[in-house]
N, C-alpha and C positions, 0 to 999 in steps of 0.2 A: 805444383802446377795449378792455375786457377781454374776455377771450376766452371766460369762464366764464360771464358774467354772460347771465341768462337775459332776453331780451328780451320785454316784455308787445306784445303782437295790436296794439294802441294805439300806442306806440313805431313799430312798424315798420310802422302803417298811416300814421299824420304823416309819416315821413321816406320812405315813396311818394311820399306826398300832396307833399311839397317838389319830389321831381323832378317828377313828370308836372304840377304847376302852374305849369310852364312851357311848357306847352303852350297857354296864356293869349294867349302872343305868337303866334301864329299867327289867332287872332280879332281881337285887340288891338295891332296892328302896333308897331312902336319899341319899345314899352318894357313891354308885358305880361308879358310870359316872366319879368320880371326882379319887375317888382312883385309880379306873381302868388307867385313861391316868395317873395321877401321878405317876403310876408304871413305865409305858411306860416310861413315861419323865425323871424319875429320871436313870433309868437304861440304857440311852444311851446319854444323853445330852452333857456328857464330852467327847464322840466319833464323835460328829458328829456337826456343828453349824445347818447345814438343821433339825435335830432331834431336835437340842434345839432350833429352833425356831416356829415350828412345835406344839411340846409340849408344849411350855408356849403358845401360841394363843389357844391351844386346854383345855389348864388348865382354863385360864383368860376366855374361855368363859362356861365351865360348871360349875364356881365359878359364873362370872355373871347372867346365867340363874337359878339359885339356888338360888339368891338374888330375882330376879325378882318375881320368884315363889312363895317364901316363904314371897315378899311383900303384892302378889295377893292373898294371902290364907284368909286373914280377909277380903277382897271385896266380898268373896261368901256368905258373909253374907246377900248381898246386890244385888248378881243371878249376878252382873256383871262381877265380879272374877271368873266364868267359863268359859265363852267365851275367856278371858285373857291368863285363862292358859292355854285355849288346845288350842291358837294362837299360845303361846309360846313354848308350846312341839311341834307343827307343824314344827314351825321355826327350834326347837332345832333341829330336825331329819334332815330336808331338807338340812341345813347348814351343818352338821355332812358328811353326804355323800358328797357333795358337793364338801367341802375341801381335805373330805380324796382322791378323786380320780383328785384333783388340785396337793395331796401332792405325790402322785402315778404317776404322770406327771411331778414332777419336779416346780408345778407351784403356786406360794404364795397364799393361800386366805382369804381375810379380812373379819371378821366374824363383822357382822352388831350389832349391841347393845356393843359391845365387853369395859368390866371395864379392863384397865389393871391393876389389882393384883400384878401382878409377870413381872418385868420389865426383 
């Protein structure tokens, strides 16, 4: 991303809009968080490179916390896969807000666990 390039109100209200609609999955159990920003992402990505960058960091990381999740579900077997996941939904949320009001400012942010999926 250039560094000089003045980003329009628009840009950087989409690539909010990518993070914080993953907050979908929390209404829409399994698989919302993910469709939610995939909508975002797919329907402005070709307008904008702030958008498509924005939205794939925001895809690649409710893809990875959906891995991680669903690695942690057979450790509850075991009482330790609870504390795991609700670390993980912590982080999920914390990170989520985070970014969107980094991407509401214009300003990149590197989500911590992050698989890239979607290069």
């Amino acid at each position: 991303m250039e560094e000089n390039k003045v980003l329009s109100e628009t840009e950087r209200n989409w690539a909010m809009l990518c993070h914080l609609s993953a907050f979908a999955g929390f209404f829409f159990p399994f698989f919302g968080g993910i469709i939610g920003t995939l909508i975002c992402w797919l329907s402005r990505r070709d307008e904008s490179v702030w958008v498509n960058v924005n939205g794939k960091n925001a895809l690649n990381f409710q893809l990875s916390m959906m891995l991680y999740i669903v690695l942690a579900i057979p450790l509850c077997f075991i009482i330790i896969g609870i504390p795991i996941i609700m670390m993980l939904v912590t982080l999920k949320i914390i990170c989520i807000i985070i970014a969107s009001v980094k991407a509401a400012k214009g300003e990149l942010f590197r989500y911590p666990l992050l698989i890239p999926f979607i290069q």
